[in-house]
Structures are given as structure tokens and as C-alpha cells.
N, C-alpha and C positions, 0 to 999 in steps of 0.2 A: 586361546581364543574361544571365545563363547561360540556355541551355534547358535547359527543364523535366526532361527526363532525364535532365540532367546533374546536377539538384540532389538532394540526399538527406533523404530524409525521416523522420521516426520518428512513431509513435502512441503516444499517451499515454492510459493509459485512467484513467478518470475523474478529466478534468482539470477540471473545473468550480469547484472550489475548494481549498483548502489547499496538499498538496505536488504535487498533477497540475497544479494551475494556474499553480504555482510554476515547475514544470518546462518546463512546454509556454513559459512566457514567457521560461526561460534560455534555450532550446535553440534558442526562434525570432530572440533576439539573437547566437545564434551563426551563424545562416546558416542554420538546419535549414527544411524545411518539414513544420512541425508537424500533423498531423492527431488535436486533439484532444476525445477523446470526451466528448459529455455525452450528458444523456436527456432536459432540459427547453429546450424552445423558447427560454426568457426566457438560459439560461444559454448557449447556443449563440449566440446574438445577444450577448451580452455580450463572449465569448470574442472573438468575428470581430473586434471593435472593439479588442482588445488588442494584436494587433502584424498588419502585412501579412501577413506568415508561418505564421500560424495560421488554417489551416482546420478551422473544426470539422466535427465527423461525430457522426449518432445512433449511440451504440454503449450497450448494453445489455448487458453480459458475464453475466447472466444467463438471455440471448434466446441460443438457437442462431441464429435468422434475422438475428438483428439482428446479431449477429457475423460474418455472412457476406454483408450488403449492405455493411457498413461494410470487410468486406476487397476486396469489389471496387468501392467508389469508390477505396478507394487505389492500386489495384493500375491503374486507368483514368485515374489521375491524368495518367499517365507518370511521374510521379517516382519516381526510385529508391529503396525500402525499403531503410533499413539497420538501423533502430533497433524498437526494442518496446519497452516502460515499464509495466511491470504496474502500474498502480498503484491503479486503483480497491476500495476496501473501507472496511467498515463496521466500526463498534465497540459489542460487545455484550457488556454483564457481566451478571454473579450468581450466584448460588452453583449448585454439580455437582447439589446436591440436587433443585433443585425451579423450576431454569429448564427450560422447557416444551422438546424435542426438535426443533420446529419453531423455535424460535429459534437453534436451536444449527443445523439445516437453514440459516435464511436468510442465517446470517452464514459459513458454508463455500461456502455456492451463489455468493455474492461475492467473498470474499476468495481462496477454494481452486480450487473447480470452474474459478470467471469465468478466472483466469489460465491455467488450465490449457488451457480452451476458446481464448482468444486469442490462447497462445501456440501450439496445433494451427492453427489458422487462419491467419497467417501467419509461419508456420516455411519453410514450404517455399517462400515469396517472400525470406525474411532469405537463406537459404542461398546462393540465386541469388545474392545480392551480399556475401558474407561477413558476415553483419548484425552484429547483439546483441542479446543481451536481457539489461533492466536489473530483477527483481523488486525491491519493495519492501517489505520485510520489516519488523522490529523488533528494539528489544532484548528484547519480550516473546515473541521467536522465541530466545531462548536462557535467560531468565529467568522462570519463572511467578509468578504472585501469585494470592493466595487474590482469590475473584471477578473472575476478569478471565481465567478457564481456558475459557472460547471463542476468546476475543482471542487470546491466546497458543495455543489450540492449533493455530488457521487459522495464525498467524507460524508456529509449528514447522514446521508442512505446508509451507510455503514454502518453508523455507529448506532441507527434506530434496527438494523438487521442482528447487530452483535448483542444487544440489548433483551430484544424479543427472543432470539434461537438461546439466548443462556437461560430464560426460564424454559424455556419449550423442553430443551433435552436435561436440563437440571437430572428429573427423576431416574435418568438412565447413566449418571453417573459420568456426562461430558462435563469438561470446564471450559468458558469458553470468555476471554479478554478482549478487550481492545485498547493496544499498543497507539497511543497519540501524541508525536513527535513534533514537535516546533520545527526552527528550521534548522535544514540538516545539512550535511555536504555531500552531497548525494547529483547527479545528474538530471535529474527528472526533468525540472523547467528547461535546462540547456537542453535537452532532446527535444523537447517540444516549442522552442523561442523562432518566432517567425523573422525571417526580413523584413523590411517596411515594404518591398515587394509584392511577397504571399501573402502580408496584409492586405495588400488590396482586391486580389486574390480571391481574400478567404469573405473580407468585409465588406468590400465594395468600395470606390470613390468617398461614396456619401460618411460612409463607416469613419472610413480613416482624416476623411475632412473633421469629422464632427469628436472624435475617441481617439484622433492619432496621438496627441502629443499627450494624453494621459496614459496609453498606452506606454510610451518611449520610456513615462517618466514610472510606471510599472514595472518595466523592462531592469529598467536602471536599480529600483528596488531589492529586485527578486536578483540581481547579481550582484549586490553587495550582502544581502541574506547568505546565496553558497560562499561568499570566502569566511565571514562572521561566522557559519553555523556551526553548529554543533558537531564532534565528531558520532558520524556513523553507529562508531561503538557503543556509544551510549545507548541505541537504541536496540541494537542485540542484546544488551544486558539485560534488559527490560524482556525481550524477546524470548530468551532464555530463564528470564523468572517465570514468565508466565509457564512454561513446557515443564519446570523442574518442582517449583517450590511445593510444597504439602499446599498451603492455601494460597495459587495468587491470586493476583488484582482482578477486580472485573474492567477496573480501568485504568492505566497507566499513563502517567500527562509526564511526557519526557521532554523537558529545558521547557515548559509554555504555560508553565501558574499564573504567568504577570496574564494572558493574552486570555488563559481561561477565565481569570477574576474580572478581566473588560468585559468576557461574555456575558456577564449577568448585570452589568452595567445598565439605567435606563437608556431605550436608545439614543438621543441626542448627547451623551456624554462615551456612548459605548464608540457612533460613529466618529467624534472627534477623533479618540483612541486610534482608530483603525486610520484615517485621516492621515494623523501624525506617525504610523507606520508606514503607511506607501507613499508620504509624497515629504518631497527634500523642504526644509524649510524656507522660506519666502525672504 
């Protein structure tokens, strides 16, 4: 067995389920030592049980403090940091009109702020050993879709954050990707799919009078997207080029060339595109 200094480690934030859990369990069959993050006791206990490799850690990318105990257990581990894995975030849709400002707050506070807090936090332990950092973005970081303009505007924020921090730290010798996966089979939207209830709820009367049934017909979408998707694994691979290879990607577009080549589409040909992805034909 190597001493522990010798071994290299990456954090994976919100590895609890889908593609952080996915990740944290490629990268600890690669030899890594995984440190990763959840927030619930029951999922921390589950993780431990998942490969030797994997230590979990509370991390909380919306807690300042929790972000700065969980960088000094790694950092007392003695194991060498090389790696970051932005990847904890939430998915939240509805229409620009009449979703609440506080919703569009908790899904940035996650997906935007959390990466950005994480990656402030241990940037200056990556450097020490020429790290990386891996964001995990979308294809809805290059493609919008009507109701789904939070989702997609925290992915943009990303992928303009992953963009700018890879020239910024270039000269010290960080590498820094962004991993963008189409659609995946992953939980994400099912965690966050409202009733027609909490729509009203969330949107108001007027909301759901005016966006319900585009909504419904959204819904219906986005749940034949998780049984179609892609498997998971594809996108640790991806996850895992980025952390190993002598030179990877700065960008990696996992199962979404069709969806990225609409993005450069003129607009009126691009929204059709996007039209003919969210809604059943007529």
C-alpha cells in the first residue's frame, strides 16, 4: 500500500446520487481517494459501504462553514489533492414570468455560488500539486428551452465560470474542463418534478392557468428523456479523462453534438429545434 501522501485524492461535491455517485465510484476504482460530499447521515453511511476509497465528508456548497470544515478534513487527511468535481446541483423549472425570485436564488445558491465557493476553497491546495478541476455543466449550458431558463441559466454561469478560471489559473499549472452531458439517467428532474398542486403553490392560479398544460406537456418530456438517456457512465468516463489524461478536454460534449450544432443555429430555425424536442407532435 502507498502512503497516504503518496496517494491522490479528488472531491466530488454532491456525490450522494446520480453522476457524483457515479463519479466518486469510477475514480475510486481507479486508485483515487475519493472524498465524497453529502448532507444526509443515511447517504454518508451508504457511500462508506461503496468502495474502500471513498470517504465521505458533510459538505454543504451552500454553507460557507461547511465548506471550510470539509476542506480542512481533506487537507489533514495527508492525501495529496489533485482533483475538484463540481458537481452538486439541483433542477428547477417554470416559466421567466411568474416563478418566484427566491426559487431562481436557491437554484444559483447551488448550482453557481456552491461551485464557485468550492472551487475558492480549495484552489489554493489544487495549485500546490498542479490539480484540476472537473465543472459539470450541460447541454442546457449551451441550449435554452422555454421553462427550463433557471436550469439552463446556472449551466451558462458555468460554463462562462469554467471558461474564464481555465485562463485565470492556466499559469500555475491547474487544468480545468467542463464535462456537458445531454440527457442522462440520472434523478435530478424526478427530485425536483412538482404536482400540479405545488404548482400552484409555487406559480399561482394565474401561472398555471396561463403555462399549466405546457408545463404537463414538459413534464412528460423530461420523463421520457430519463428512461432514453444515456447511461451515467458515460459521463464518468468523460469525468475521469478529464482528472487522468496528460492533455484533456477543455470541453467535453457527452451524447449532445446534435443539440450543440442547433446551438449555433439562426434563431428561428434553432427554436423550432428545441420546439420539436419538448413538445409531442400534433
Amino acid at each position: 500500500m502507498p502512503e497516504q501522501r503518496d496517494r491522490k485524492g479528488v472531491v466530488v461535491t454532491g456525490a450522494s446520487s446520480g453522476i457524483g455517485e457515479a463519479a466518486a465510484l469510477g475514480l475510486a476504482h481507479k486508485g483515487f481517494v475519493v472524498f465524497a460530499g453529502f448532507r444526509s447521515a443515511a447517504d454518508g453511511q451508504r457511500m462508506a459501504a461503496l468502495h474502500a476509497n471513498i470517504q465521505p465528508i458533510r459538505l454543504d456548497v451552500t454553507d460557507s462553514q461547511s465548506v471550510t470544515i470539509a476542506c480542512t478534513q481533506v487537507l489533514s487527511s495527508g492525501v495529496s489533492l489533485h482533483g475538484l468535481v463540481n458537481n452538486a446541483g439541483i433542477a428547477i423549472g417554470g416559466p421567466v414570468e411568474f416563478l418566484p425570485i427566491d426559487e431562481w436564488r436557491r437554484l444559483f445558491d447551488v448550482n453557481v455560488f456552491g461551485a464557485v465557493m468550492a472551487t475558492q476553497a480549495f484552489l489554493p491546495h489544487l495549485k500546490a500539486h498542479h490539480g484540476r478541476i472537473v465543472f459539470i455543466g450541460s447541454i442546457s449550458g449551451r441550449l435554452a428551452a422555454p421553462f427550463l431558463a433557471p436550469y439552463s441559466a446556472s449551466k451558462f454561469a458555468l460554463r462562462a465560470i469554467a471558461d474564464a478560471l481555465r485562463m485565470e489559473v492556466a499559469p500555475s499549472g491547474v487544468l480545468v474542463s467542463i464535462v456537458e452531458p445531454g440527457s442522462v439517467t440520472t434523478p435530478i428532474w424526478s427530485k425536483g418534478r412538482r404536482t400540479r398542486q405545488q404548482m400552484e403553490q409555487v406559480l399561482g392560479a394565474q401561472g398555471v392557468a396561463l403555462y399549466g398544460s405546457d408545463l404537463e406537456e414538459l413534464l412528460r418530456a423530461s420523463e421520457l428523456q430519463e428512461r432514453v438517456g444515456m447511461p451515467v457512465e458515460r459521463v464518468t468516463q468523460a469525468i475521469v479523462h478529464a482528472l487522468t489524461a496528460r492533455r484533456p478536454k477543455t470541453h467535453y460534449l457527452v451524447g449532445s453534438r446534435l443539440a450543440s450544432a442547433a446551438s449555433h443555429l439562426p434563431a428561428t430555425l434553432r427554436d423550432r429545434y428545441v420546439f420539436g424536442r419538448t413538445r409531442r407532435p400534433n
